[in-house]
Each structure stands twice: as C-alpha cells, then as structure tokens.
C-alpha positions in Angstrom: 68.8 33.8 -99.0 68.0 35.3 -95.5 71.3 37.5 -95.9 69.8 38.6 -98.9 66.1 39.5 -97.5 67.8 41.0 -94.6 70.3 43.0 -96.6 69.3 42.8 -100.6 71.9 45.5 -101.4 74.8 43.3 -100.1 76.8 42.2 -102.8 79.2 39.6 -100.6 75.5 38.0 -99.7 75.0 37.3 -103.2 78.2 36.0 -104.3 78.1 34.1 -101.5 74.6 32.5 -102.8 76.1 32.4 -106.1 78.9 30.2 -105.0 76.8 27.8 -103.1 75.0 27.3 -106.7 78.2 27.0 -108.4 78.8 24.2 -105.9 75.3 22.7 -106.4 76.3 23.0 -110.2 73.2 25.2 -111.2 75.5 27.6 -112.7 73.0 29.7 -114.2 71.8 30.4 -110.9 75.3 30.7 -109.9 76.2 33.4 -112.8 73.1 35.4 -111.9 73.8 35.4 -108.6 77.5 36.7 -109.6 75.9 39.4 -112.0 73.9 41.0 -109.3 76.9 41.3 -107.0 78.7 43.1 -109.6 76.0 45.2 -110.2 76.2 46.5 -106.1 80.0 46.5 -106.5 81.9 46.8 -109.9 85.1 46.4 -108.6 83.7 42.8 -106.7 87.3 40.9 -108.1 85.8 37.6 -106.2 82.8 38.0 -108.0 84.5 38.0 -111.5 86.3 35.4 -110.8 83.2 33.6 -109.4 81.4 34.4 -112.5 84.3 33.3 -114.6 84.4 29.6 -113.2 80.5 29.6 -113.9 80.3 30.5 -117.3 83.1 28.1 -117.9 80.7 25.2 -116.7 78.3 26.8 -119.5 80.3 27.3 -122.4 80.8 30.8 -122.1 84.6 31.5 -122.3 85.0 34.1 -124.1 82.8 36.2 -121.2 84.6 34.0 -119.0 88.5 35.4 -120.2 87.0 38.9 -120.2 85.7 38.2 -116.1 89.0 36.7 -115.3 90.7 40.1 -117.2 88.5 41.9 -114.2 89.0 40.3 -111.6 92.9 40.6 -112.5 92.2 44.1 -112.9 90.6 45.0 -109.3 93.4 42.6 -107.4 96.4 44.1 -106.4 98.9 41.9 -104.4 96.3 39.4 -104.1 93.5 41.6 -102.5 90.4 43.3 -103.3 90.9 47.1 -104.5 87.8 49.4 -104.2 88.5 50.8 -107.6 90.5 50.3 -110.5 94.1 52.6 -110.3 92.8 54.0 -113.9 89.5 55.3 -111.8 91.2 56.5 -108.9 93.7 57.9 -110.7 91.0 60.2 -113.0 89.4 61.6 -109.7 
C-alpha cells in the first residue's frame, strides 16, 4: 500500500499487492490488483500470469487461458519483453 501512495502509477507496486492477496486468498482483491497493473503496463507478462492463477481460484478459466496466452505472448526466453514482436515490428 505505501508503494502504491508513494508511486500510484507503478505497476510492479500493484502486482506486487495483488500477489500478497493471492497469497491471503482474497483473489478478487488479488485480480483487481492484477488489472490495474496491466492497465500501467500491457505487456506486464507477471501480471497475466498473476491474474491467471487468480481467476483460477474464482472459476474464471476461460479469462484465465486467455491471461496465460499473454503472458506467453510478452515472455521471450523466459523474460519480460516491453512489447509484443507483432507491435514492435508495426513501428
């Protein structure tokens, strides 16, 4: 929370929070935690994969599949990319 009031653009300070939820089990909290850090940063792989283990907990696996397909999508030999090869590749 204080990363957050110090920082409230951060998106690594919310999916932090998120995860600490998703460890707490309050996995709504967790997901919207995990939303808003995707929102700052929509190439955030952690963060869809965060979000994907969440929505699991809820039921949601279809959304869940389609966060994994992300976070698949903005990983590339196992780290973070800052945008998908399809967007850098229109630029």
């Amino acid at each position: 929370d204080r990363a957050i009031a110090i920082d409230p653009n951060r998106a690594s300070s919310y999916n932090a929070r998120g995860f600490a939820q998703l460890l707490l089990r309050r996995y709504d909290r967790a997901v919207a935690d995990f939303s808003e850090a995707i929102r700052l940063n929509p190439y955030y792989a952690n963060a869809y994969h965060n979000r994907a283990v969440a929505r699991r907990r809820t039921g949601e696996h279809s959304a869940a599949l389609e966060d994994d397909r992300r976070s698949a999508e903005y990983t590339a030999n196992g780290k973070q990319v800052s945008a998908p090869a399809t967007a850098t590749a229109r630029r």
